[in-house]
C-alpha positions in Angstrom: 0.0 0.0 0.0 2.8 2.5 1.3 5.7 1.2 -1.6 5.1 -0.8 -4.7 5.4 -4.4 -4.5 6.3 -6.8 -7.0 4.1 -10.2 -6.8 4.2 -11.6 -10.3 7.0 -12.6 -13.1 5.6 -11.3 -16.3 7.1 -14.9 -17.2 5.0 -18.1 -17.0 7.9 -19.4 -15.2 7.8 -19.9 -11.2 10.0 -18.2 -8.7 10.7 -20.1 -5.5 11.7 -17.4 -2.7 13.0 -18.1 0.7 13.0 -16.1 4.2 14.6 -16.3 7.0 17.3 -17.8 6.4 20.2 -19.2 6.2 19.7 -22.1 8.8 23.0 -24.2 9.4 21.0 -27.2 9.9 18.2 -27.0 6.8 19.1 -24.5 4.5 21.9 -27.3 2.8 19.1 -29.1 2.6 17.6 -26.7 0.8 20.1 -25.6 -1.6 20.8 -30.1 -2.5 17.2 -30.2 -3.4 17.6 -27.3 -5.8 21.0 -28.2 -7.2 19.1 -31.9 -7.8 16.0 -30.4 -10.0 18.9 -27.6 -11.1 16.3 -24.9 -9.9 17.6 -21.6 -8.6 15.9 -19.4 -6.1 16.0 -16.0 -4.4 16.7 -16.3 -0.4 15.8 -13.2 1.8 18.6 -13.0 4.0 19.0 -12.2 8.1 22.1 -10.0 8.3 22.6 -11.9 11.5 22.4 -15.3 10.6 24.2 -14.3 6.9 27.0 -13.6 9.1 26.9 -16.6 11.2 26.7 -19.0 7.8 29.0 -17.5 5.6 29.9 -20.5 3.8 25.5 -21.2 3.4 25.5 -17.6 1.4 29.2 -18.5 -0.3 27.3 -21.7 -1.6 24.2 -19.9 -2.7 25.9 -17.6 -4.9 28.3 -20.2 -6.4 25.1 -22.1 -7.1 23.4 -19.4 -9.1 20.9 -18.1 -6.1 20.1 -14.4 -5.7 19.8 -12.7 -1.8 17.7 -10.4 -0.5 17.8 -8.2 2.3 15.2 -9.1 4.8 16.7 -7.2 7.7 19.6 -7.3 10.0 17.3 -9.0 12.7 14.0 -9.8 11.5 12.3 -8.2 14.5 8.6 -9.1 14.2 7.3 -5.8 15.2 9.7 -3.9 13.0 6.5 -2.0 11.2 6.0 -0.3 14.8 9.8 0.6 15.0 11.1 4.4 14.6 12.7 5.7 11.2 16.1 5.2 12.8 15.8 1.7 13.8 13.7 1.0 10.4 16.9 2.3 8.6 19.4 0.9 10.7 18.1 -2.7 10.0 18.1 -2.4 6.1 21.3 -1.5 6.7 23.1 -3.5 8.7 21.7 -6.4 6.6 23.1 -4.9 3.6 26.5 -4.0 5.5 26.7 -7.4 6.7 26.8 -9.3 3.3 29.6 -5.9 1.7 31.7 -7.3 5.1 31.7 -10.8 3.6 32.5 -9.7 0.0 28.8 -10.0 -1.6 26.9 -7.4 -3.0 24.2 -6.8 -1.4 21.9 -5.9 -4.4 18.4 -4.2 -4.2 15.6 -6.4 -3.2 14.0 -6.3 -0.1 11.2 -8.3 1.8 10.1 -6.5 5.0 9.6 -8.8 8.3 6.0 -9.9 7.9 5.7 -7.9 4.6 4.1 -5.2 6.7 4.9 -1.7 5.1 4.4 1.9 6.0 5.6 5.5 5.1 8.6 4.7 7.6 9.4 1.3 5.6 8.9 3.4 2.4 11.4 6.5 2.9 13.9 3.6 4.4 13.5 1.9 0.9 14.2 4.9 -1.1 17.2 5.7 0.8 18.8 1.7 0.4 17.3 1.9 -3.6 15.1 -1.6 -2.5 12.5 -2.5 -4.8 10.0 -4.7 -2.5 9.7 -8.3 -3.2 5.9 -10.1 -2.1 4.5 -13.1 -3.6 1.3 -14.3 -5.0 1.4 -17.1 -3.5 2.2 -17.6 0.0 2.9 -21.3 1.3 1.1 -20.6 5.0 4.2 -22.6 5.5 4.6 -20.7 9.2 1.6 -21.8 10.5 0.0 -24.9 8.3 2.9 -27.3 9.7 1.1 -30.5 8.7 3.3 -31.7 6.1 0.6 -33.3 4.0 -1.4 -30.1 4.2 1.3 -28.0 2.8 2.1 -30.4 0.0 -1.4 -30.1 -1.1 -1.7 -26.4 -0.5 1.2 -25.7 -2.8 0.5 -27.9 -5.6 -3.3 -27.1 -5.8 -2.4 -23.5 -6.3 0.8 -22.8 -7.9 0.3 -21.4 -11.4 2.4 -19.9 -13.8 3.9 -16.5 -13.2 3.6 -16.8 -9.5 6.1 -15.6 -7.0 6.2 -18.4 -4.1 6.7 -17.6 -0.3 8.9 -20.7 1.7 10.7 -20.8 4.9 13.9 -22.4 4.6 14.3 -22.5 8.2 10.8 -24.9 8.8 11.7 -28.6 8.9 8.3 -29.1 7.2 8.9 -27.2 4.5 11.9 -28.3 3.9 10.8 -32.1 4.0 8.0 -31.2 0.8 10.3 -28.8 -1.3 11.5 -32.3 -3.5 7.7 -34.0 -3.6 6.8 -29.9 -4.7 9.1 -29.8 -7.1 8.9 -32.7 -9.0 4.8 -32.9 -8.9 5.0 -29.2 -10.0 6.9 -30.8 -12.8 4.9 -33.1 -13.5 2.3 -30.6 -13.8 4.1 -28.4 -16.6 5.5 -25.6 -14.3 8.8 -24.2 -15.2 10.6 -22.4 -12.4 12.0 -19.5 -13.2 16.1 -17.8 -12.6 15.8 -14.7 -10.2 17.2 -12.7 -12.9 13.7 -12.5 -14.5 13.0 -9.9 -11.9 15.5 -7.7 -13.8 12.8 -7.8 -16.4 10.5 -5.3 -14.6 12.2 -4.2 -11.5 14.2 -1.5 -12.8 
């Protein structure tokens, strides 16, 4: 509402996003289920645990992934948080990854994906374009593995931009059946890079 938000490829491709990452434990996981269906995705990165996993971001890069900034902290009230602690977050994230030698680039997913005119002035000052989705796994609160496998492959449809966690054991244990029955199914995933397309 306050900042425009990208939610669709204006590709019929797919585009698997991930926040919240990277987790030691799951996010190799992750990344080996990718590599095997030679799919590439674009993680929204904590500045905290970016710098706590270098060797997780090192990977994604060499593997053809895209980051994004999703705050040095992820706090979950960071929509209620002042202009200087809004700014300070985007960053610090973006500081973080230049201190391990990546760039940080300019997309952005905002903590919740609340914005507001805070958010929005902090965006304009980092050059962020804001990236949502269209379709949003529920993966954060629908936990029942089953349920989420059927949630996803019921609704994804060409173009889409699709929300995961890839610090949620359950999503992590669906991504390969996902993948391959979205196969199955005709649906291409798409390269981050076709965001370059239309966010300018």
């Amino acid at each position: 509402y306050f900042v425009r938000t990208y939610t669709k490829l204006r590709t019929p491709e797919v585009l698997l996003t991930f926040d919240d990452g990277p987790d030691k434990d799951l996010t190799p996981v992750v990344l080996d289920i990718l590599k095997k269906h030679h799919v590439t995705a674009l993680f929204f990165v904590i500045g905290e645990k970016a710098t706590a996993n270098q060797d997780l971001i090192d990977r994604m890069l060499a593997e053809g992934h895209q980051l994004g900034n999703h705050t040095q902290s992820h706090n979950v009230f960071f929509a209620t948080l002042g202009q200087d602690k809004v700014n300070r977050e985007i960053g610090m994230c973006d500081n973080s990854l230049i201190l391990m030698g990546v760039r940080p680039g300019n997309y952005f997913r905002p903590p919740v994906g609340y914005t507001n005119p805070r958010i929005a002035r902090a965006i304009s000052k980092y050059k962020k374009k804001v990236i949502g989705w269209s379709l949003r796994s529920y993966d954060s609160v629908l936990k029942e593995e089953s349920k989420l496998l059927q949630r996803l492959n019921s609704k994804v449809k060409p173009g889409q931009i699709v929300l995961l966690h890839d610090n949620l054991p359950h999503s992590v244990a669906i991504l390969d059946a996902f993948i391959t029955e979205a196969k199955k199914n005709g649906i291409k995933f798409a390269n981050p890079s076709v965001l370059k397309s239309f966010v300018k």
